[in-house]
VOGU-3710 file (C-alpha; in Angstrom, 3 decimals, decimal comma):
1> xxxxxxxxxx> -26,006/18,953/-60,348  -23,131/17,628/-58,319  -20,667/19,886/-60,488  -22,780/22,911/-60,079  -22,718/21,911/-56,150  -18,920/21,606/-56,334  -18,487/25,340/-57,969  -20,244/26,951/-55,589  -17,689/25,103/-52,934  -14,567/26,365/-54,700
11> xxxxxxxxxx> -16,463/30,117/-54,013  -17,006/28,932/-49,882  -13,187/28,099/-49,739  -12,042/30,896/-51,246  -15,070/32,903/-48,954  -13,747/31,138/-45,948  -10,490/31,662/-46,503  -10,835/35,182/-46,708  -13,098/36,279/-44,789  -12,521/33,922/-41,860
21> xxxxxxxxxx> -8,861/33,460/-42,213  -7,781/36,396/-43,450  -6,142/35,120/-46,413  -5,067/37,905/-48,951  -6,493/37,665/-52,464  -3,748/37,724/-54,950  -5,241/36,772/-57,985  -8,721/35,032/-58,990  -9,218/34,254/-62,607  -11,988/31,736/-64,165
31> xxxxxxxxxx> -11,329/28,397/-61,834  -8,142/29,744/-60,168  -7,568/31,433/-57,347  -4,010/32,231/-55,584  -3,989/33,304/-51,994  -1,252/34,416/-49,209  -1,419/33,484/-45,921  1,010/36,760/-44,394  0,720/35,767/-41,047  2,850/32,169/-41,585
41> xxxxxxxxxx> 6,391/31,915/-41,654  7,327/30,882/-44,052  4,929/32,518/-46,053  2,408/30,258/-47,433  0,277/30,568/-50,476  -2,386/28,719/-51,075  -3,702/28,270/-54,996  -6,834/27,109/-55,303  -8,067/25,303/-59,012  -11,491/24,077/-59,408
51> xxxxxxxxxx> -11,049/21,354/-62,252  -12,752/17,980/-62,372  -9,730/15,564/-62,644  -9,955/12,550/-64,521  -6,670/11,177/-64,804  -3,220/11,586/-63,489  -1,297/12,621/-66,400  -3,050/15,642/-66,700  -3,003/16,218/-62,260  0,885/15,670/-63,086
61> xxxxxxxxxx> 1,726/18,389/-66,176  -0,313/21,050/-63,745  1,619/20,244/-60,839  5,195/20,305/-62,203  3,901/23,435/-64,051  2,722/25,355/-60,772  5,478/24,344/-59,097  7,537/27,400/-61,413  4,770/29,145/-61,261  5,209/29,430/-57,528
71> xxxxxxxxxx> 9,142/30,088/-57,397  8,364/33,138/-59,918  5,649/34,497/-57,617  7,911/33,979/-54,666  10,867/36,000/-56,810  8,446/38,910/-57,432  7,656/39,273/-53,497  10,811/39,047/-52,402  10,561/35,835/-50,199  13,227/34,021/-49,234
81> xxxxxxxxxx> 11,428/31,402/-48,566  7,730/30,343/-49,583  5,253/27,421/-48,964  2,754/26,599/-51,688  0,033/24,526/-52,130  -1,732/23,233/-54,965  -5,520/22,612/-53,841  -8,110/21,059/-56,457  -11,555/20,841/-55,520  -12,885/18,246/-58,221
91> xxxxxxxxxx> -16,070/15,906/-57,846  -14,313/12,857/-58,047  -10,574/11,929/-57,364  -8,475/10,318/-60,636  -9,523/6,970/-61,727  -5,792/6,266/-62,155  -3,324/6,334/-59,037  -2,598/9,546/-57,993  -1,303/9,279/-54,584  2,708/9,962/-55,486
101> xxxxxxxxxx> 1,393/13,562/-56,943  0,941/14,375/-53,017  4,584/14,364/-52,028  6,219/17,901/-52,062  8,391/19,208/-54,870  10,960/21,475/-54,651  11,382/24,580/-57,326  15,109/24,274/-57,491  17,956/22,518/-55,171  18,166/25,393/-52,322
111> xxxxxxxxxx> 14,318/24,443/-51,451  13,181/28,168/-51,527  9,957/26,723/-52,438  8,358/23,704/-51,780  5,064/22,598/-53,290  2,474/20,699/-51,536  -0,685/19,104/-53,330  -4,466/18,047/-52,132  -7,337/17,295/-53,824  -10,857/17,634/-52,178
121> xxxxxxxxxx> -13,572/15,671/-53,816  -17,334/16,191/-53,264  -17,622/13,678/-51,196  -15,075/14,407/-48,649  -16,445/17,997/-48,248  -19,862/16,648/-47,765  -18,820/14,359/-45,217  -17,590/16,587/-42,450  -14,904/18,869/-41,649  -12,115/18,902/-44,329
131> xxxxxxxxxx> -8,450/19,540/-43,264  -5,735/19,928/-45,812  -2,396/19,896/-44,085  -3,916/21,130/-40,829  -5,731/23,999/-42,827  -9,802/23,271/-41,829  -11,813/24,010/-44,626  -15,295/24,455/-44,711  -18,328/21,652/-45,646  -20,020/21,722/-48,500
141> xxxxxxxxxx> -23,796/22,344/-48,474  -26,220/20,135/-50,192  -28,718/23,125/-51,931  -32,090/21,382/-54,128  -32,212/23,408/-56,869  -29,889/25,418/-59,940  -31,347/28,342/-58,959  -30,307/28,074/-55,142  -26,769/27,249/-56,328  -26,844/30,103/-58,964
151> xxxxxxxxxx> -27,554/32,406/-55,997  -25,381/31,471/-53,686  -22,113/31,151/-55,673  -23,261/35,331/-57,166  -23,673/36,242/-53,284  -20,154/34,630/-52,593  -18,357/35,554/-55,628  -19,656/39,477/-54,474  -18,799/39,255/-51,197  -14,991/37,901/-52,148
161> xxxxxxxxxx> -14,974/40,874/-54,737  -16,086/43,119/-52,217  -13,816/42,077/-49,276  -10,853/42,077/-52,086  -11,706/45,696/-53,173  -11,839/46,884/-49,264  -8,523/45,591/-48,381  -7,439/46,793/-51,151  -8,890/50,507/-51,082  -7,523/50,665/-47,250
171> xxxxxxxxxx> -4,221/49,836/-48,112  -3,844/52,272/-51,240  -5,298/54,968/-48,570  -2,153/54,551/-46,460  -0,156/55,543/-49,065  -2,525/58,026/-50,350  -4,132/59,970/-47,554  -3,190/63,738/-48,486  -1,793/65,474/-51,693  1,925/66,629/-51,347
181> xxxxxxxxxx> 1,650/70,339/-51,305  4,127/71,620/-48,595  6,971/69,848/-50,167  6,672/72,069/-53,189  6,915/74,949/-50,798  10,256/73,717/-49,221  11,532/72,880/-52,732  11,240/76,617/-53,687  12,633/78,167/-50,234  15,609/75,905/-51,018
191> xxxxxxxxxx> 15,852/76,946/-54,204  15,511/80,542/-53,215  18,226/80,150/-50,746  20,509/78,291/-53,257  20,068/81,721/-55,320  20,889/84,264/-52,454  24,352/82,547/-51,689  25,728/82,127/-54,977  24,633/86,167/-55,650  26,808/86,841/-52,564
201> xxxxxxxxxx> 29,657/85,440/-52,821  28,949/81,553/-53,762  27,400/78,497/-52,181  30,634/76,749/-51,459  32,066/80,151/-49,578  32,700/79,271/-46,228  32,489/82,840/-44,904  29,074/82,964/-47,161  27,664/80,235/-45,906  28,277/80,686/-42,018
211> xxxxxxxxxx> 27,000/84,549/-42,891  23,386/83,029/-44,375  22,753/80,335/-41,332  25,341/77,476/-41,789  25,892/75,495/-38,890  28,735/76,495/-37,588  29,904/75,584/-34,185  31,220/78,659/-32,236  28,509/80,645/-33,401  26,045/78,203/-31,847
221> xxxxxxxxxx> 28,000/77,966/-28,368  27,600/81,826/-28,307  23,787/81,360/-28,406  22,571/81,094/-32,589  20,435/78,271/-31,584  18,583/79,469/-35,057  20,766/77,868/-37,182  20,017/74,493/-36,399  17,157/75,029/-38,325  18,591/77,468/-40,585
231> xxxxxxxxxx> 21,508/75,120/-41,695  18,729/73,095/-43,723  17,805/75,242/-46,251  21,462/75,934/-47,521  23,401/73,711/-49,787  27,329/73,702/-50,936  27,390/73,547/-54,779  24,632/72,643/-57,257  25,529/69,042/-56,953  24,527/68,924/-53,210
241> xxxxxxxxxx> 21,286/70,870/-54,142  20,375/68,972/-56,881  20,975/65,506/-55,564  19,029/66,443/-52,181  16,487/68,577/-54,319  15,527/65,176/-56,134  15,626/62,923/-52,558  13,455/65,668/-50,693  10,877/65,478/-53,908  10,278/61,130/-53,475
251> xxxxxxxxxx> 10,954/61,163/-50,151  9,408/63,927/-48,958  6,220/63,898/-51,396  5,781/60,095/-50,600  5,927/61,146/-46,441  3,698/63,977/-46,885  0,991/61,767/-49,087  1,159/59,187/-45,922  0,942/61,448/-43,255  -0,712/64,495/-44,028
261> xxxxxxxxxx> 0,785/67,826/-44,563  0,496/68,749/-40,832  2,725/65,208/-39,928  5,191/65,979/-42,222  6,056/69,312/-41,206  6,722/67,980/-37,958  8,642/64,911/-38,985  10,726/67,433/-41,449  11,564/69,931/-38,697  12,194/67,926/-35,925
271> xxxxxxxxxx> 14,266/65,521/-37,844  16,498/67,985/-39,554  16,867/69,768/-36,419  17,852/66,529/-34,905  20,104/65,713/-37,549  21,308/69,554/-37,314  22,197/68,720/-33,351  23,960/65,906/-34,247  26,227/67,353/-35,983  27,076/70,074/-33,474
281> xxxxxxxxxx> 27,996/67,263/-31,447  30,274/65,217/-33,820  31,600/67,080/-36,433  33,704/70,709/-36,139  32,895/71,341/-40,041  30,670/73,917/-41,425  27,551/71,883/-42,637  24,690/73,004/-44,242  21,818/70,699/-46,450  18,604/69,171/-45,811
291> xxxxxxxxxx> 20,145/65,879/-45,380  19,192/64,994/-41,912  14,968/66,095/-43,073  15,655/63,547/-45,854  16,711/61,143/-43,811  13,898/61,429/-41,333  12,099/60,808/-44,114  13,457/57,204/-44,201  12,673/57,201/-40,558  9,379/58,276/-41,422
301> xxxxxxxxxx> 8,763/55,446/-44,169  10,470/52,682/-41,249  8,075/53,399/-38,476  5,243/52,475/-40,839  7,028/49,668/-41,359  6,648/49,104/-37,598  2,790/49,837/-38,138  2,660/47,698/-41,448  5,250/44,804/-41,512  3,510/43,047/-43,655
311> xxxxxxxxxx> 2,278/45,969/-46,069  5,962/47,244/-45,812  7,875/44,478/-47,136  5,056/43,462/-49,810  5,309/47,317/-51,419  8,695/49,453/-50,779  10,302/47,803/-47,675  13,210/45,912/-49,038  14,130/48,200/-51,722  14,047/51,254/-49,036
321> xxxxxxxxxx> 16,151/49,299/-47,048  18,563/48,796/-49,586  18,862/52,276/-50,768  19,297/53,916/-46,742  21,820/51,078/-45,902  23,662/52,545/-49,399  23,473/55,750/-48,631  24,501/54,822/-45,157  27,881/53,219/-46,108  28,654/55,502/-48,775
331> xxxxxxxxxx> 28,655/58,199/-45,884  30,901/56,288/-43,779  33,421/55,494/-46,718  33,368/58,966/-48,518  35,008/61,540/-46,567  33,410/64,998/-45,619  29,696/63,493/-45,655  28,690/64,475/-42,553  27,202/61,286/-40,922  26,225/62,776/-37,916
341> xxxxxxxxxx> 23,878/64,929/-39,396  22,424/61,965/-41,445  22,116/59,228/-38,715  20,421/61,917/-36,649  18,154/62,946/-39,109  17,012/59,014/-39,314  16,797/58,848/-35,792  14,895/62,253/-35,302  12,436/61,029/-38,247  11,615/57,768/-36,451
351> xxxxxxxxxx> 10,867/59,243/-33,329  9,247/62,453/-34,662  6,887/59,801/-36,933  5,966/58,352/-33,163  4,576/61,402/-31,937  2,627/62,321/-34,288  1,605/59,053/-35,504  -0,065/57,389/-39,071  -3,310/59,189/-39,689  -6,594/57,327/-38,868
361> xxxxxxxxxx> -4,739/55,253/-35,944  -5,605/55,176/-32,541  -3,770/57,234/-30,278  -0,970/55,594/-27,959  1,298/56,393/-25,139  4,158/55,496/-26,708  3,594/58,957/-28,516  3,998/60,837/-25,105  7,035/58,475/-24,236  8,454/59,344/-28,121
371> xxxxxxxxxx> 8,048/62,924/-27,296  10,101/63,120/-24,013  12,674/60,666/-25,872  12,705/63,183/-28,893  13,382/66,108/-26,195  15,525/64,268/-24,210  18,018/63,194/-27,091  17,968/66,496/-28,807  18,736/68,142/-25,549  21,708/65,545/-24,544
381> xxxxxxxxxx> 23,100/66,143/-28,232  23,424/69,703/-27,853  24,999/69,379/-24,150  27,253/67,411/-25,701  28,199/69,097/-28,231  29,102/72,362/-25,787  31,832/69,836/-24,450  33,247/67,722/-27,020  36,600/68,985/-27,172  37,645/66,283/-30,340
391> xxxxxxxxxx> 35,554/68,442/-32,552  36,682/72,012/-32,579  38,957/73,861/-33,480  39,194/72,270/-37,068  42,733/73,433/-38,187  41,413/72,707/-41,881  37,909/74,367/-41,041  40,061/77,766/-40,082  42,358/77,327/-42,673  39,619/77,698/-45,116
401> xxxxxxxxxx> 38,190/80,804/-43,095  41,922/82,307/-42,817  41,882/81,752/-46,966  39,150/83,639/-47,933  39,115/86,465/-45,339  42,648/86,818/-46,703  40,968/86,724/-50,801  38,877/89,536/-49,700  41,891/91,661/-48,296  40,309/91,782/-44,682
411> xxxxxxxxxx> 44,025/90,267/-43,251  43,365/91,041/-39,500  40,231/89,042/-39,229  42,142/86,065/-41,357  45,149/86,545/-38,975  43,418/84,706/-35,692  41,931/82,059/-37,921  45,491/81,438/-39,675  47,420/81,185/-36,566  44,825/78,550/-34,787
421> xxxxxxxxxx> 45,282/76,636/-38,298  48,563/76,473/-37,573  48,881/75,681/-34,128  46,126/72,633/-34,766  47,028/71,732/-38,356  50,994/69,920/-37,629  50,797/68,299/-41,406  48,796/70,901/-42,862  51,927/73,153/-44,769  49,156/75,338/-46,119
431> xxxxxxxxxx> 48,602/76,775/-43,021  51,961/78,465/-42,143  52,326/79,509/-45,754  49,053/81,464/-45,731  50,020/82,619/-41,813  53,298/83,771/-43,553  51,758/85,992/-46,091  49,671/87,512/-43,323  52,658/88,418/-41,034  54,272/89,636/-44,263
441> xxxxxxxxxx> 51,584/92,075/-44,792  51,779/93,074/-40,822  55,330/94,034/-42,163  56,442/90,992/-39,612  59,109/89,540/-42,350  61,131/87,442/-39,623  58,149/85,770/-38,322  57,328/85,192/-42,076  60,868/84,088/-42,798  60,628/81,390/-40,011
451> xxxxxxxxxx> 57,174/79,940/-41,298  57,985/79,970/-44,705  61,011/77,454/-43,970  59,085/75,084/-41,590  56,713/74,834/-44,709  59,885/73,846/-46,923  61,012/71,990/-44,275  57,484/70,002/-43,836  56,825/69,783/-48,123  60,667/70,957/-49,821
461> xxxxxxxxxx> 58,304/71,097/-53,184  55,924/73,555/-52,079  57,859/76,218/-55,151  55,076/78,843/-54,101  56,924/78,589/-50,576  60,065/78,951/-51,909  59,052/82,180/-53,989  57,884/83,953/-51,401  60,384/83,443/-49,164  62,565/84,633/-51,926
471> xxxxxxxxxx> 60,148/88,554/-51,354  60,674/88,140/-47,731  64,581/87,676/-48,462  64,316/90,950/-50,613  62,235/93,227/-47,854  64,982/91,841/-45,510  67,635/92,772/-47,927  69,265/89,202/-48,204  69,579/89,372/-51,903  71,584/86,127/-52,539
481> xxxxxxxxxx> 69,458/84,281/-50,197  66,127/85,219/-52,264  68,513/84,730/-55,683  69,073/80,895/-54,464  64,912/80,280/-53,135  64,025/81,981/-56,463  66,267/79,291/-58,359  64,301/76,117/-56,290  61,386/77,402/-57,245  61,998/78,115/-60,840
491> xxxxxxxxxx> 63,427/74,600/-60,930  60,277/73,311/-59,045  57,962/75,413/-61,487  59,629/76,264/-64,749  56,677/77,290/-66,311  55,907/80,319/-64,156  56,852/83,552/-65,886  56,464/85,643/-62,679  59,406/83,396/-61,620  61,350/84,098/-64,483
501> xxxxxxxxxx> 60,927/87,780/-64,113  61,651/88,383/-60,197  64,865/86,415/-60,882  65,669/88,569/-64,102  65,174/91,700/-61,775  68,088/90,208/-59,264  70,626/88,880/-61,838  70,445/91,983/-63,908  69,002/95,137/-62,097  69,709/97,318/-65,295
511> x> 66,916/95,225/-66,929
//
């Protein structure tokens, strides 16, 4: 009966371990049992084999084979480091010398994981208090009869089951505590407004997007505090829809299934107005995207990791880390990504997530001190922005305004934006060439005249230049001069027939 006595031990450690200790069932199959200790650094798991060992050899082959065993399981959770520990709980010890088997082993020559080994025989656990490398273990329990060992090994074997199937029902219900239904609703308004800008006049129209909500900086000093919010629904290009669309639908549906639909529209909102903020302080572009929400998202998914370290970095926490710190760089090495906007969208997330809190968690101050943080920043973003004179005016911002107020023939609203271009924009040649057209059409040909040659002067192979200062030439009735610009720019651009024909006019008027 002493082997029967000894099984129903291998269930009290196990019982023990878990219940008392707090030891995480990994896996428990026939007379093995693996277990993680999260709390220890390193991380220590504990694998537990009830065999009766009778000699050595066979102690040996089981040891060297755990000990890859181990590194593999270490691998799959991401450790950098990991203690393990081989312990057999066998009647008697090996009739052969076993004693060197006790020394650690190493899984490779960094050390990453180091096995340990102990064997418990019946008589040690019967004798008092068992410690394996200061790990106390329960005693054994002398019972009279089969029967009493039959039931008490079922009753522990439930109750490990059970506590298993808890721990792991409550963790699963942090990730699953609502269905994601508002994020299909966001989707579709995104979508919507994706539609509405490309049937008036195109997504990646500045004047378009500023008209539909944009955040756009003199429009919010002048009080259209609306489109910080606005600004998020509105994308440049299918690209930029498609590749937030697809973030918003894993981020967003895996924030929304952890904090409840409520949560989430808070965390969205105040994030991408955050984010939205941000940018007014930092960046004199037009922006528009939901790329600050998205990334209060991430800041969503880190302050559970605050919550749930150890959850966190067992599930998504090192691959989510990965993937923002990507994103993060590729916005600081790829110009025109508006990092401001992103940064404070991770930021407004994070604090946003501490207001309202993970569901089914006690309430805290910190949510009240989040919440004057939240308003605080916001607020000191926005007062910032007012003053930040680095940011605006973008010469390249009006430059593009000044281009397609002057594609839509509406030259006297181009004509301000076109002349701040050029007084902010010194290497920008564009901008004097497109301010020369519009004094042209103004009928002012010697301003045009004098703009037109600082842009040959700044780039001498600009041949568009050199053509239309060829037409300002003619309307000034300098018809050699325009005779020797239209011969630089036919030798620039050989290929252009309208070239060809202006010059054809000159030569030979008859023609």
């Amino acid at each position: 009966m002493e082997a029967e006595q000894h099984d129903a031990y291998y269930w009290k450690v196990i019982h023990y371990l878990m219940i008392n200790q707090g030891y995480r069932l990994l896996q428990q199959e026939g007379n093995e049992a693996w277990l993680e200790d999260e709390e220890s650094k390193p991380r220590r798991i504990l694998r537990i084999v009830r065999a009766d060992v009778d000699w050595a050899n066979w102690l040996k082959r089981d040891i060297v084979d755990s000990v890859s065993r181990f590194e593999q399981l270490r691998r799959q959770l991401r450790l950098h480091e990991l203690i393990g520990e081989n312990l057999y709980i066998s009647v008697y010890p090996p009739v052969d010398s076993w004693e060197e088997l006790q020394k650690p082993l190493a899984a490779n020559k960094q050390k990453k994981t180091t096995v340990y080994t102990s064997l418990v025989t019946r008589e040690a656990a019967s004798g008092g208090e068992v410690s394996v490398r200061g790990q106390m273990l329960p005693q054994a329990t002398d019972m009279n009869s089969v029967e009493e060992i039959e039931l008490t090994t079922r009753r522990l074997q439930r109750e490990v089951a059970e506590r298993a199937q808890k721990r792991e029902r409550e963790e699963r219900q942090l990730f699953l505590f609502a269905k994601p239904r508002m994020i299909y609703v966001l989707l579709a308004l995104i979508a919507v407004m994706y539609w509405t800008l490309e049937q008036n006049g195109g997504s990646t129209s500045v004047l378009t997007l500023i008209e539909f909500g944009a955040k756009y900086n003199p429009a919010i000093m002048q009080g259209e505090w609306w489109r910080l919010v606005s600004a998020m629904f509105l994308h440049i290009g299918f690209l930029h829809l498609f590749m937030n669309s697809l973030a918003l639908f894993y981020l967003g549906g895996a924030v929304e299934r952890m904090y409840g639909t409520g949560r989430f529209l808070v965390i969205y909102f105040i994030a991408g107005v955050f984010g939205s903020a941000a940018s007014f302080a930092f960046n004199e572009q037009v922006a528009a995207g939901a790329s600050g929400a998205i990334f209060g998202c991430f800041g969503a998914l880190l302050y559970f990791g605050t919550i749930h370290k150890k959850l966190f970095f067992r599930t998504m926490g090192k691959s989510l880390l990965f993937v923002l710190g990507l994103n993060l760089i590729f916005g600081l090495t790829v110009p025109m990504i508006d990092n401001g906007a992103h940064v404070g969208g991770l930021i407004g997330g994070f604090l946003a997530s501490a207001i309202v809190h993970l569901p089914k968690h006690a309430k805290s101050a910190r949510q009240l001190g989040a919440f004057v943080l939240t308003v605080v920043s916001i607020g000191g973003l926005l007062a910032y922005g007012m003053i930040n004179e680095q940011k605006a005016p973008s010469a390249l911002l009006s430059l593009q305004i000044g281009q397609e107020y002057l594609q839509q023939e509406e030259v006297e609203k181009a004509y301000p934006f076109l002349q701040q271009a050029v007084e902010n924009g010194a290497d920008m040649p564009e901008a004097p060439f497109l301010l020369a057209y519009a004094e042209a059409m103004f009928g002012n040909y010697e301003e045009a005249r004098q703009l037109l040659l600082e842009v040959i002067q700044q780039r001498s192979d600009f041949h568009q230049a050199h053509y239309n200062l060829a037409l300002i030439y003619l309307e000034l009735g300098e018809t050699e001069e325009a005779r020797a610009s239209l011969e630089r720019a036919i030798q620039l651009e050989p290929n252009e027939p309208m070239y060809e024909d202006l010059y054809e006019q000159i030569t030979d008027p008859l023609t």
